[in-house]
C-alpha positions, 0 to 999 in steps of 0.5 A: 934427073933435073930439078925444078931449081936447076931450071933456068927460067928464059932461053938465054939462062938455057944456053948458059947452062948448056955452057956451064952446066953440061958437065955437071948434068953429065956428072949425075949419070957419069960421076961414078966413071972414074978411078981410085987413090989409096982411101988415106988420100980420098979427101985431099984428091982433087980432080982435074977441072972441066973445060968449056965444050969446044975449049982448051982444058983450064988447068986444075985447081984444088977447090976451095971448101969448108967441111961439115954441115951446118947446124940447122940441117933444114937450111941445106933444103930451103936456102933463101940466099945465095949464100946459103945455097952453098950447103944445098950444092954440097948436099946435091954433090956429096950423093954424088961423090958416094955414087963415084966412088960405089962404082968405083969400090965395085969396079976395082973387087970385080976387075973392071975400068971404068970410063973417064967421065966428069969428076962430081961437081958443085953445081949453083942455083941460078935461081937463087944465085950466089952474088958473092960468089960470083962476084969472086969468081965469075961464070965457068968456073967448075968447082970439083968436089975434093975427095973424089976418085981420081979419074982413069988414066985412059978411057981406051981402057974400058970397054966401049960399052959396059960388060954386065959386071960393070953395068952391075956397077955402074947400078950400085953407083945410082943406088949409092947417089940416090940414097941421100936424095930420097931424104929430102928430094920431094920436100925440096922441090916442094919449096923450089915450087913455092920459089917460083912465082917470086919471078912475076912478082911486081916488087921484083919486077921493078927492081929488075927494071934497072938492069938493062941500064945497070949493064950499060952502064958497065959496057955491057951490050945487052938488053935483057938478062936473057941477052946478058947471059947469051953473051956469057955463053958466047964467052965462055965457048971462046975459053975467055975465061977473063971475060967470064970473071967480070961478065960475073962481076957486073952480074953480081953488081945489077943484080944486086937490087934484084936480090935485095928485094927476093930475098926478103920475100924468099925468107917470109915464103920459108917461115910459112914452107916451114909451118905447113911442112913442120913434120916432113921437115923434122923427118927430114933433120933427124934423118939426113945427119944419120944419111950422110954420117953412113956415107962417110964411114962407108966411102971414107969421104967427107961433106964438103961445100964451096967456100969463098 
């Protein structure tokens, strides 16, 4: 189910989710149909990348990540930077690599194929965007989680419509993704919620007076972010993946007073949050690390996030 972050706040960030994201939302309920390497090899495995709706195939690369969680532990549910919601989406896809590879433990004891479907995914915030990230690599790049199953071979293999003991795994799988999740899934949207109203703002509202200007300034034809990202989408439905890279770029660039500004004010909101929510927030620390260290030992898996 979507969270209150993932939400794009105007019709233009809408569109460009449909572009870049609509693998990644189909993940959520299709990460787990895909098949199965030796568990040796489970963390170097990766999968192929998803394309553009519409466009040819990018060719696969292994994403770039580093391993392990961070040490404060309550940053993975708060993040106040772009940076920092790298941790965030390696939590978010780490519940999915479980669920994938729940269904596909379940799957291969009972004899059944389970459908292609989208590898788990690291799926950004765009509402705390990460500049330098994008600044690096741009808009439709998806970035596959490493370790997850490797997908099958031929999706003619599996039935059209799941039997019951591929719906039995299929089950097991949105248990397994929801067991990390229950942890902290209130408490984030909670803090998503406090988030929001940074967006009227009148420090941020200024800042964002420059942007239009700013695109213009890069030969960018658009008169607001909502046009912005229309182009952005228009791009990436033409597989111009040249084009997403340094409409990216020039993102990072004008929005960089923008964050400059929340930022700050995200920080100031986290150290009240973390006041008022002290105790949901110690539960949260002592209980997620025991989460994701049974998940790893079960799957044979790794916590991994993007990296620059």
């Amino acid at each position: 189910m979507p969270r209150p972050d993932r939400i794009p706040p105007g019709p233009g960030l809408r569109r460009l989710g449909v572009a870049l994201l609509c693998a990644a939302a189909l993940t959520s309920v299709l990460s787990a149909c895909t098949g199965a390497p030796e568990a040796a090899t489970r963390q170097q495995q990766p999968a192929a990348a998803p394309a553009v709706p519409g466009a040819p195939a990018a060719p696969s690369v292994p994403a770039k990540v580093s391993y392990g969680m961070p040490a404060d532990v309550s940053a993975l549910i708060l993040p106040t930077s772009g940076e920092g919601t790298r941790s965030t989406q390696g939590l978010d896809a780490f519940a999915r690599l479980a669920a994938a590879w729940a269904v596909h433990d379940c799957a291969r004891k009972r004899g059944e194929t389970v459908p292609d479907g989208p590898p788990p995914m690291f799926t950004r915030l765009f509402s705390v965007p990460d500049l330098d990230y994008l600044r690096a690599h741009g808009f439709g790049e998806a970035v596959d989680v490493p370790g997850a199953p490797p997908r099958t071979p031929s999706s003619a293999q599996a039935p059209a419509e799941p039997g019951p003991e591929l719906r039995t795994c299929l089950a097991e799988g949105r248990t397994a993704g929801q067991e990390l999740p229950r942890v902290y899934q209130a408490l984030q949207a909670r803090w998503f919620e406090e988030l929001a109203p940074l967006a009227h703002d009148p420090e941020v509202l200024r800042a964002r007076e420059g942007f239009p200007g700013c695109l213009a300034a890069h030969d960018v034809r658009a008169e607001d972010e909502n046009a912005f990202f229309a182009l952005v989408d228009a791009r990436l439905q033409a597989a111009d993946a040249q084009g997403g890279r340094r409409l990216g770029a020039v993102y990072a660039t004008c929005m960089a007073p923008v964050e400059a500004v929340r930022e700050p004010l995200r920080k100031q909101l986290a150290e009240r949050f973390r006041a008022e929510h002290r105790a949901e927030i110690a539960t949260v620390v002592t209980e997620l690390p025991k989460r994701v260290r049974e998940l790893e030992q079960r799957y044979r898996i790794r916590f991994s996030v993007p990296a620059l």
